[in-house]
C-alpha positions in Angstrom: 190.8 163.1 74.9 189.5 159.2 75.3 186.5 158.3 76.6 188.0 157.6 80.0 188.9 161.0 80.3 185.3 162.7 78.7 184.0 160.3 81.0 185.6 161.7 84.4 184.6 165.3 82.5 180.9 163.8 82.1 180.6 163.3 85.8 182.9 166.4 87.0 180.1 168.5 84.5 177.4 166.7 86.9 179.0 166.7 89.8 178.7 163.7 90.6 181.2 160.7 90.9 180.9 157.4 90.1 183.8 155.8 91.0 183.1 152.7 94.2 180.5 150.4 94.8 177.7 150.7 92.2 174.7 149.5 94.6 172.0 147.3 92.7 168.9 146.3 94.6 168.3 142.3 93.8 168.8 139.5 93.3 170.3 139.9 89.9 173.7 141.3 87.6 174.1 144.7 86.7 175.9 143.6 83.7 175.8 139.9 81.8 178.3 139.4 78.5 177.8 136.8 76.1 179.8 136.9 73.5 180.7 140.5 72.4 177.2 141.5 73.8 176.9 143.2 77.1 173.9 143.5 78.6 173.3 146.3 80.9 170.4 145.7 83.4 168.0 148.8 84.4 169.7 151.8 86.3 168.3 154.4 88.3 169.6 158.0 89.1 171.3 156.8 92.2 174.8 157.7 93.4 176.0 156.2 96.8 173.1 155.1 98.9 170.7 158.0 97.2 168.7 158.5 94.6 169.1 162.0 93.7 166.1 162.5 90.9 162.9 161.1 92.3 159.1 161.9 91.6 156.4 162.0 88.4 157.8 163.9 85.3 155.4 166.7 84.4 154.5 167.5 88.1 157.3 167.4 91.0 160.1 166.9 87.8 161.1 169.4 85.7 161.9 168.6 82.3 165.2 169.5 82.7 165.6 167.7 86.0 164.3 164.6 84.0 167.4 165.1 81.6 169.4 165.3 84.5 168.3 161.8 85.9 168.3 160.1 82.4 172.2 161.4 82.3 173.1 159.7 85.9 171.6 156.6 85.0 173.7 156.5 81.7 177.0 157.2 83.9 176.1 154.4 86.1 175.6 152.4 82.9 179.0 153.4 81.6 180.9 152.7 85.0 180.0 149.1 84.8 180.9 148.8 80.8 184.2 150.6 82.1 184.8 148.2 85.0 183.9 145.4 82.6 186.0 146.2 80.2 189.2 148.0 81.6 188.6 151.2 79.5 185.3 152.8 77.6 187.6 153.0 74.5 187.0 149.1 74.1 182.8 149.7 73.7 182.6 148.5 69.9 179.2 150.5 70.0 175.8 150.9 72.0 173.6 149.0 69.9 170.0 149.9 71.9 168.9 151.9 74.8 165.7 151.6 76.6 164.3 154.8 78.6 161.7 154.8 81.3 160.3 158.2 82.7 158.3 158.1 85.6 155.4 160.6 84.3 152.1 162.4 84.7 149.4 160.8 82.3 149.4 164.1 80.2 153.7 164.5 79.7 154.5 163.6 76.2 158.6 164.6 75.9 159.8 161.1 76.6 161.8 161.3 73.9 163.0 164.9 75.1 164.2 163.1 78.3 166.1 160.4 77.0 167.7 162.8 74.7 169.3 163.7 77.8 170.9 159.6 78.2 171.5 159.9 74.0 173.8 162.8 74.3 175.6 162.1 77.1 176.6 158.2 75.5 177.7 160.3 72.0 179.8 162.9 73.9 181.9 160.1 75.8 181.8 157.7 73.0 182.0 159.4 69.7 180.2 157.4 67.1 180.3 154.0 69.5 177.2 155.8 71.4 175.1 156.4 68.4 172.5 154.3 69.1 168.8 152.7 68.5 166.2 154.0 71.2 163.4 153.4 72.8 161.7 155.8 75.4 158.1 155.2 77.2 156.2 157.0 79.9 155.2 154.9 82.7 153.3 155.0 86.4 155.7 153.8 88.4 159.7 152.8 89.5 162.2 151.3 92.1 162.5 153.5 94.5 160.2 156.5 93.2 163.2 157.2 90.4 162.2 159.8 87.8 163.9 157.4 85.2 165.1 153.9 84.8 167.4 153.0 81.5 168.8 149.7 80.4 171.6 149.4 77.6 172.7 146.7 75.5 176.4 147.6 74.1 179.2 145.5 72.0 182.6 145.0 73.5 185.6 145.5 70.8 
């Protein structure tokens, strides 16, 4: 299987899809190369016009749940690499991924939530998604998401 295909089994496992418009809310680009470097801007648990994972991590959010949002915001992240590219077979490797969880002052498994965004980006990429992380709680995100991630990969 390529990573096209574990990709489409990623989001049939989720049940979600993530094929049409990927809505972005600014002023900005979801996805800037330069060079071989492509820079993935911040993405949210949001398919279509909804974002499915919303509230504090550690009160309204499950751990789990949390996992769960920290997965579609690395599918959304891989849909534009795959658009970019032409194929998620040509992603040389994710070099860094930053995780933000929307979280209660006393929750302290950020890094158990972005293991959720790590695993995913290994079991569609192989050893191209073995990546450097960062993950941090914070107070507050666009549109009340229960996590935000940003990705910086290199194109083959």
């Amino acid at each position: 299987m390529n990573a096209d295909q574990r990709f489409e089994a990623a989001a049939q496992r989720l049940g979600y899809t993530f094929d049409g418009a990927l809505k972005i809310g600014g002023n900005y680009t979801p996805l800037l190369e330069d060079g071989k470097t492509l820079y993935i801007s911040g993405q949210i648990p949001r398919v279509g016009d909804q974002v499915v994972v919303t509230g504090r991590v550690g009160a309204a959010v499950s751990l789990a749940h949390a996992q769960l949002s920290a997965q579609i915001c690395t599918m959304r992240a891989l849909a534009l690499l795959q658009r970019h590219l032409g194929s998620l077979d040509l992603v040389a490797r994710v070099l860094r991924l930053t995780v933000y969880v929307q979280c209660t002052e006393s929750f302290t498994q950020h890094s158990e939530v972005a293991d959720g965004a790590s695993n995913l980006l290994v079991e569609v990429l192989g050893d191209a998604g073995r990546h450097t992380r960062t993950s941090v709680g914070v107070y507050q995100l666009p549109k009340n998401a229960s996590t935000e991630l940003d990705l910086i990969a290199a194109g083959a």
